[in-house]
C-alpha positions, -999 to +999 in steps of 0.1 A: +600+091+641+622+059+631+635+040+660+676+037+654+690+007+640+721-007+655+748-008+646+786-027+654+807+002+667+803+033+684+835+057+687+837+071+727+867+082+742+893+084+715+885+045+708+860+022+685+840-001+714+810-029+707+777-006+703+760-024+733+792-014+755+785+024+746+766+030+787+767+060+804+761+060+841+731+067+857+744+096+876+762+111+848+760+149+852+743+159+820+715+131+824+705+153+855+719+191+843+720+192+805+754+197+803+762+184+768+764+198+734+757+180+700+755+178+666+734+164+638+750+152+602+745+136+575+765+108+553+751+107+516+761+082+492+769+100+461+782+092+429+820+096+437+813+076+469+805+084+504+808+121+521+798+135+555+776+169+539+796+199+560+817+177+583+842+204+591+815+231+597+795+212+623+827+203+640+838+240+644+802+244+658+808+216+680+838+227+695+823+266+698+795+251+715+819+235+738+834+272+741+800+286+753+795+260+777+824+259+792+833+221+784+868+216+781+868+198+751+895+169+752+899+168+711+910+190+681+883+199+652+907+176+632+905+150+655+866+149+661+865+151+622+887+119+616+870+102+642+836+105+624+852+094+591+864+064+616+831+053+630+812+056+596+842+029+582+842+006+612+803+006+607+801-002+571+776+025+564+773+041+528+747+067+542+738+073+580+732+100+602+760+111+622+754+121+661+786+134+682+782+143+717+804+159+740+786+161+780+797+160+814+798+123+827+800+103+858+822+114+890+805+149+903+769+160+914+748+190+916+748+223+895+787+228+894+801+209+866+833+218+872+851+184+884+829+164+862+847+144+836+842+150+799+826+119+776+832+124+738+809+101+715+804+097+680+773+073+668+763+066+632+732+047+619+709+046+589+680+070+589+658+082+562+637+116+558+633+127+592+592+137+587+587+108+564+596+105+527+561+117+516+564+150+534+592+160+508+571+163+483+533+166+499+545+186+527+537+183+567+510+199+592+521+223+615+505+246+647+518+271+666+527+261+697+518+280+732+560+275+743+580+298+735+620+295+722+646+299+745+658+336+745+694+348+735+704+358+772+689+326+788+705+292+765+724+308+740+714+294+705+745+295+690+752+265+714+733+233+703+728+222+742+708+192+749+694+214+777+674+236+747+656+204+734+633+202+763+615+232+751+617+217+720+606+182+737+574+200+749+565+221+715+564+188+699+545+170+722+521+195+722+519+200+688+514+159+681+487+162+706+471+188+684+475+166+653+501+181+640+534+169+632+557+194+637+556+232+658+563+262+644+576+283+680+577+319+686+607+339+704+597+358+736+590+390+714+562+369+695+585+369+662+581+331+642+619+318+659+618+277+644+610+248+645+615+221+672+641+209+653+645+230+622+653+265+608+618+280+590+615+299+555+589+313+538+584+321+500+563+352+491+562+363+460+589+350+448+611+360+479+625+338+503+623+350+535+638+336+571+644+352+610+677+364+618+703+346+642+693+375+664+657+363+668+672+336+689+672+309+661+699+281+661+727+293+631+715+259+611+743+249+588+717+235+564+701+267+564+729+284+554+735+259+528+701+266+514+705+307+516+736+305+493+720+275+470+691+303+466+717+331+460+733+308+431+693+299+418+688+339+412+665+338+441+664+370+467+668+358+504+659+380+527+664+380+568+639+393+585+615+391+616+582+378+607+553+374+620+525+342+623+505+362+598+535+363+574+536+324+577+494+330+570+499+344+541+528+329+527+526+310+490+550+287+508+569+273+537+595+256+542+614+239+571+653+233+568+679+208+590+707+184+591+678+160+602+648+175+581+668+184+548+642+206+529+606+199+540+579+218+530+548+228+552+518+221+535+498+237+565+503+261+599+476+265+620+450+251+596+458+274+571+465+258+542+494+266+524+494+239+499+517+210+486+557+215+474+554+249+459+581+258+431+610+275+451+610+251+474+610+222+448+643+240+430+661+241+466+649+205+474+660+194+439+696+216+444+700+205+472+693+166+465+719+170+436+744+188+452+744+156+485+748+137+459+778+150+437+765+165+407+779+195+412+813+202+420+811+237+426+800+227+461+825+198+465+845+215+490+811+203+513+811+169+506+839+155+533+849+119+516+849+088+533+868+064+518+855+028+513+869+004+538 
């Protein structure tokens, strides 16, 4: 896991402000509760420049995740997309990772948020494969772990809360103390859910298959992104519950995410599953050249920023 690199600016509050003056007090309400929501994003450098991949699609889910929590949210879409564009500039960066954050801050204590004041903040920094450039090709270990997804009717998934990442906290620290490097974690019904920080697919032969939104899985953009880049490759996607054996058996396995891109498992459980199989190479490929321009069939994805 890379440590973040600094960087000059951060946006918070509707203006640019020194990275080192970005605090939060220690009594902000969602240190304590969890009250925020967030997203992940990426900036690629591609060959007609800069562009945030999906920028207005993770801003609607920002701002729906906002809805579900009952955070009055201070800005527009609009607005939280221009002041991404805004921090990547002041920044310099040609590629980073993006992080907004919209949580309850300083001013109010215990379980009702209501008089607590809203923070907005939008971070950027450089960050490369999120499981380590050799996993995209080799592929990663994972295990089951014994903790179990948050269910539809207790954290919504539809809302990326920074409350849900404990649970996601623990299935990773359990799975690195197993010797693995990622989790694979079940919904209460036993059904394969995701990862701690990914969507999960599976290739059988010759059919991609991945758990419905209503197994309780997080609607990833990058896994929709991957679904229709497998719809345009001629390869059948089915959604569907599925079982640990059906990760067993699979011919491969693949995890998706703003963060994780298109990483392939290479094992689950200590069953071995094997390197980058061929599917998943054509998506990682596809996916790799579409970030990066060479298709303009998908440019409506690719939100420019324009050189400062």
């Amino acid at each position: 896991m890379a440590a973040i690199v600094e960087g000059e600016f951060i946006w918070k509050n509707g203006e640019l402000i020194p990275w080192a003056d970005a605090t939060t007090h220690v009594l902000s309400h969602s240190l304590h509760y969890g009250s925020g929501v967030f997203e992940g994003i990426r900036c690629y450098k591609g060959k007609n420049g800069s562009a945030v991949f999906r920028l207005v699609d993770h801003m609607k889910r920002l701002v729906n995740g906002c809805k579900i929590a009952q955070i009055s949210c201070p800005y527009t879409e609009e607005e939280l997309t221009a002041a991404v564009v805004e921090t990547i500039q002041a920044n310099k960066l040609e590629e980073c990772y993006v992080r907004p954050i919209i949580y309850r801050g300083y001013g109010t204590m215990g379980v009702d948020p209501t008089d607590a004041p809203i923070d907005v903040v939008v971070a950027v920094w450089p960050w490369g494969a999120y499981l380590g450039e050799e996993a995209l090709e080799n592929g990663i270990t994972a295990g089951t772990s014994s903790w179990r997804q948050r269910s539809n009717n207790a954290i919504p998934p539809a809302m990326k809360a920074t409350a849900s990442y404990m649970n996601s906290i623990l299935a990773k620290l359990e799975a690195k103390t197993h010797g693995y490097a990622e989790a694979v974690m079940l919904n209460e019904a036993g059904y394969v859910c995701e990862g701690t920080g990914e969507n999960i697919f599976i290739v059988r032969d010759g059919i991609i298959s991945t758990p419905p939104i209503s197994d309780g899985i997080l609607p990833g953009i990058t896994r929709d992104t991957v679904i229709q880049l497998a719809v345009d490759l001629d390869i059948p996607v089915i959604e569907e519950s599925l079982t640990r054996a059906d990760l067993y058996m699979a011919d491969e396995v693949f995890f998706t995410g703003s963060a994780a891109e298109v990483t392939p498992v290479a094992s689950i459980d200590e069953r071995e599953i094997g390197k980058r199989g061929p599917i998943t190479k054509a998506l990682q490929d596809r996916f790799f050249e579409m970030v990066a321009g060479d298709h303009p069939e998908y440019s409506e994805w690719l939100y420019p920023v324009p050189s400062v």
